[in-house]
PAROVEX-9910 format. One record per residue (C-alpha): residue in one letter; x, y negated, z. Coordinates in steps of 0.001 Angstrom, whole numbers, padded with zeros to 6 digits, always signed. Layout:
N
AXYZ/...
***
This chain:
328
X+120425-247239+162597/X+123533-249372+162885/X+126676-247245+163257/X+127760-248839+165978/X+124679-247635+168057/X+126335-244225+167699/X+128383-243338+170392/X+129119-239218+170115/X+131653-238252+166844/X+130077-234842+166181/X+131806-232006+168475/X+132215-234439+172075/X+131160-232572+174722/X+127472-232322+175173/X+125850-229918+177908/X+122270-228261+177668/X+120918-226898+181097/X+118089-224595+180130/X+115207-223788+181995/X+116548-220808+183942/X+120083-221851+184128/X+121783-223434+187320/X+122918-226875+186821/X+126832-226537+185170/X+129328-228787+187295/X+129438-230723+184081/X+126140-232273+185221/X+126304-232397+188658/X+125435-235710+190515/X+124206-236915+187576/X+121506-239737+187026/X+118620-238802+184188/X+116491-240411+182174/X+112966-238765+182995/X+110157-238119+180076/X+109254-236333+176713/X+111405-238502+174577/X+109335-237313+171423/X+111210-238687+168342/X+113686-240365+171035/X+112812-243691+169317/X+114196-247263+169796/X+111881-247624+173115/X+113759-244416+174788/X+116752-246041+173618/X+116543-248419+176170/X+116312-245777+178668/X+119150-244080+177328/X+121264-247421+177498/X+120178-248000+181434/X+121042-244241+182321/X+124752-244758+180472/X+124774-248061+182553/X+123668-246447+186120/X+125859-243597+185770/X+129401-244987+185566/X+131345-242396+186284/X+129189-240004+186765/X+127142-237465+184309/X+124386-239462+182057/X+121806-237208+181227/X+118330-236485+180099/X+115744-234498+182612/X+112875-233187+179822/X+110186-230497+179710/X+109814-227587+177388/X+106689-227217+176086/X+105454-230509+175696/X+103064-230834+178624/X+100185-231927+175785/X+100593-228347+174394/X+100410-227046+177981/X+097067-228287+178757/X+095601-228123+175155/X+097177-225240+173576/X+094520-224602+170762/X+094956-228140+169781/X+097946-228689+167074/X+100353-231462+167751/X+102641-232862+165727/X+106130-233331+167272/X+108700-235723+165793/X+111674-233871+167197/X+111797-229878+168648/X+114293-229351+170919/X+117160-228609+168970/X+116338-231833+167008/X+116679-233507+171074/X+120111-232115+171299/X+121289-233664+168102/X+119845-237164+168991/X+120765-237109+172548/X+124473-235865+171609/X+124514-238773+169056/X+123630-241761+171329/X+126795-240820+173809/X+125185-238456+176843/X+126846-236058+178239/X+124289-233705+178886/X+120441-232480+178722/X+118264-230956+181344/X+115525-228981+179793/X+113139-227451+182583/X+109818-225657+181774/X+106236-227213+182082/X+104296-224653+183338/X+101325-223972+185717/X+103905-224436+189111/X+105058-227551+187584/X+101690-228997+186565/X+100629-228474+190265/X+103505-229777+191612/X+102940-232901+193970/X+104734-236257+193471/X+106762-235843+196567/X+107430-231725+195982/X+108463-233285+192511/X+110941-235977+193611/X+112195-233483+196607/X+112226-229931+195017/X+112823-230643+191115/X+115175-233947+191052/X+117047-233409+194461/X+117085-229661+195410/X+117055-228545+191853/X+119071-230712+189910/X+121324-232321+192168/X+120619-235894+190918/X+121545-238650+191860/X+119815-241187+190231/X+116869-241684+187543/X+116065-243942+185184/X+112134-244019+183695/X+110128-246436+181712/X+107151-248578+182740/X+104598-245524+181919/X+105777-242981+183495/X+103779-240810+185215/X+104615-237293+187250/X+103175-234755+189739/X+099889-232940+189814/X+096717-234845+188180/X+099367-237174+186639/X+099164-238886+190490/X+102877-240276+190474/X+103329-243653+189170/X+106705-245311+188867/X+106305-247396+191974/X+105698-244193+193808/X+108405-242312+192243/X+110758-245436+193644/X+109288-245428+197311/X+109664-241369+196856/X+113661-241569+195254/X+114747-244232+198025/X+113414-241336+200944/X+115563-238934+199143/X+118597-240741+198357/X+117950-240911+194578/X+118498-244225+193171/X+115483-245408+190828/X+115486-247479+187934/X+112283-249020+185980/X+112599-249935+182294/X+110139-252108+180785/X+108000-251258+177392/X+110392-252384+174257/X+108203-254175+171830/X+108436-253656+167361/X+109926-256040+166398/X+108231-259823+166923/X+105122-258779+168174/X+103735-257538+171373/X+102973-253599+170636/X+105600-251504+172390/X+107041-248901+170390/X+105317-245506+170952/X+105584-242115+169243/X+102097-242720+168336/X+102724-245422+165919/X+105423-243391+164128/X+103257-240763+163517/X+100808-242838+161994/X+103630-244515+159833/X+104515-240798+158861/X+100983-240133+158108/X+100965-242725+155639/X+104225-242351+153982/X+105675-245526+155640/X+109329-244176+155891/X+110794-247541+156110/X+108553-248560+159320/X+108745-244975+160527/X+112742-245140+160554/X+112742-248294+161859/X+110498-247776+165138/X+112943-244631+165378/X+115980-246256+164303/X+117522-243734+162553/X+116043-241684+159630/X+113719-238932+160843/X+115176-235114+160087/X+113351-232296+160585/X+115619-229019+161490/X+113609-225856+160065/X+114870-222496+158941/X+115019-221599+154690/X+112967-219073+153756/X+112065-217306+150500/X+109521-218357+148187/X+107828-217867+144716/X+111391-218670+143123/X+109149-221116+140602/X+111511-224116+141265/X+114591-222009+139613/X+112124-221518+136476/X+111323-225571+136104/X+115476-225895+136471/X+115190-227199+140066/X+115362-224601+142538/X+114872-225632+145773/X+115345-224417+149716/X+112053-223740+151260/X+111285-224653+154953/X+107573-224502+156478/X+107090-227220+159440/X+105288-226613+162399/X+102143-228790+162760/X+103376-231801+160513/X+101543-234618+160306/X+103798-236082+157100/X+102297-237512+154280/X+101889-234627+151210/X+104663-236618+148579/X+108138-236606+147255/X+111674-238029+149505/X+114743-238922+148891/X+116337-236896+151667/X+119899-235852+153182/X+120494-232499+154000/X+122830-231048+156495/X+124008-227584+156004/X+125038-224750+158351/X+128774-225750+157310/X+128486-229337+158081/X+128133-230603+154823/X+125699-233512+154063/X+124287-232922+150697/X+121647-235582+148594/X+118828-234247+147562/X+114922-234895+146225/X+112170-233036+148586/X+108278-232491+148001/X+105925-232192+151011/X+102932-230776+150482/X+100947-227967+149174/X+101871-227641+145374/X+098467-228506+143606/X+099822-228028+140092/X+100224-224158+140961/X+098865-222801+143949/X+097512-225372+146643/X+099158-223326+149541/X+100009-223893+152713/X+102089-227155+153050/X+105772-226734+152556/X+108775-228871+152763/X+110789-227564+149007/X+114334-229529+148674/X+116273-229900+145414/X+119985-230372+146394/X+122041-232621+143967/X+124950-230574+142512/X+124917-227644+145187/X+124664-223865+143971/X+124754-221172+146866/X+122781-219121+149068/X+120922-220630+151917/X+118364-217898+152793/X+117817-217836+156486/X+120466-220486+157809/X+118832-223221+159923/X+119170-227058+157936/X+117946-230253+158658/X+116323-232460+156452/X+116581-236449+156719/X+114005-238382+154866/X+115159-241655+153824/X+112282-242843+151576/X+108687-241901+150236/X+108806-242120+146440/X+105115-240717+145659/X+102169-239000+146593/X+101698-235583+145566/X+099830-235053+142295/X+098497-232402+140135/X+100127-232785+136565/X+098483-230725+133806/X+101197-228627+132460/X+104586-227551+134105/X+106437-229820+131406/X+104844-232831+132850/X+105784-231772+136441/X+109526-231548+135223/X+108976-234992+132899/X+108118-236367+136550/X+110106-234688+138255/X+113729-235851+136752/X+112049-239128+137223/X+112175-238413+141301/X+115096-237059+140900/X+116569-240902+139318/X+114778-242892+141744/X+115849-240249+144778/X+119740-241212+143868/X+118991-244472+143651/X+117565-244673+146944/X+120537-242394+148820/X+123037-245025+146752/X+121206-247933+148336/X+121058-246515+151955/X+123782-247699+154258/X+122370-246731+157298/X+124865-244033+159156/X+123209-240655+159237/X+122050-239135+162646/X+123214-235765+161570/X+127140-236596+161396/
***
């Protein structure tokens, strides 16, 4: 992602409504961008762009819904989410917004009608004054809403409505979706992956202890287990932001360690010249290139033989990246 497509230094004011909390004068008369936003790729960016235009000088926000309404209706069924909500805030913060409304999808919501939507959640809740969503977008009980009724519905109740058409990738005609970046994940394609996004993809996860066996092979490494992940099992180059702020280089496997135990799948990161104690803080990972798939080596020397080679070709890679971090 360009630097110049970055908008927030790190520390301008940002403001999260939650769920429960009444809307903070800092957001008040504000227009929104309406939607999910998972991965808030280069397609939202376009809705993120009209909302900054529409607002002026009033609040630009985001309006989204906590959980994701997929997880609502099919809560036994895993889904893999390209950014939680912290991971939102960090985005949204980045791309110059002032503010995010996070309301809960639950059973009153689902059954919510398009007009109780437009009139009770947008106007009497929130206090907008004007939304932007793209060409898809669809609201209200039985998914019933469609953008031209949301317009006809805003225009009764003083809301000003904006339509954003689909962004296509690149030359052809396929719109950017989340759906395509998860498959690029799925396969390892970081480079088409960051590109649909356009920034590198970071996952935020807490460290927690492990078997220690990284400190014994002489690269010890902060362990974080991802919810639902559809990532390819492999080693990264990544960049890793710490609790202090620092962004520190680093190698990362993905996967469930076949050499040793073929466990659950974790995400273990070897930080590049860093020695201290990161039990329990919250860091997030950005993964600027696949090197590998994940392999099963026959002896624990050949794993570290390979393994300073990932740790070469992971420098190499961070050297060679010039694309301005999302994480500040």
């Amino acid at each position: 992602m360009p630097s110049g497509d970055i908008q927030n230094e790190p520390g301008s004011p940002f403001t999260v409504c939650g769920a429960d909390d009444p809307v903070p004068p800092a957001l008040r008369g504000a227009v929104a961008a309406l939607g999910n936003f998972d991965g808030v790729h280069r397609g939202h960016r376009a809705l993120i762009e009209a909302v900054r235009e529409e607002a002026g000088t009033r609040p630009a926000a985001v309006l989204t819904f906590e959980p994701h309404p997929r997880a609502f209706f099919a809560p036994d069924q895993p889904m893999f989410r390209l950014t939680g909500p912290r991971a939102k805030e960090i985005v949204f913060a980045r791309l110059g917004l002032d503010g995010l409304f996070v309301r809960r999808f639950d059973a009153r919501l689902a059954a919510t009608s398009p007009r109780g939507f437009v009139e009770g959640w947008l106007r009497d809740d929130l206090g907008l004054s004007g939304v932007v969503i793209g060409h898809d977008f669809h609201f209200g009980q039985g998914r019933a809403g469609t953008p031209a009724i949301l317009a006809d519905l805003c225009r009764e109740a003083g809301i000003a409505c904006r339509v954003v058409p689909a962004v296509a990738a690149g030359s052809g005609p396929e719109p950017i979706s989340s759906s395509a970046i998860r498959a690029a994940l799925a396969a390892g394609d970081m480079a088409r992956a960051n590109a649909l996004l356009g920034y590198r993809w970071f996952v935020l996860a807490e460290v927690r202890h492990g078997d220690k066996r990284g400190r014994t092979l002489g690269y010890p490494t902060a362990n974080l287990a991802l919810d639902s992940c559809g990532l390819a099992h492999g080693i990264y180059a990544v960049r890793v932001r710490l609790a202090d702020g620092r962004l520190v280089p680093g190698v990362a496997s993905y996967g469930r360690r076949p050499t040793f135990d073929d466990g659950a799948p974790l995400l273990e990161v070897h930080l590049f010249d860093f020695s201290g104690d990161l039990y329990g803080q919250e860091v997030a990972v950005e993964l600027l290139s696949f090197l590998r798939g994940e392999e099963k080596f026959a002896s624990a020397e050949a794993l570290i033989a390979q393994m300073d080679v990932d740790s070469a070709r992971a420098k190499a890679a961070i050297r060679a990246d010039a694309v301005a971090s999302m994480l500040g």
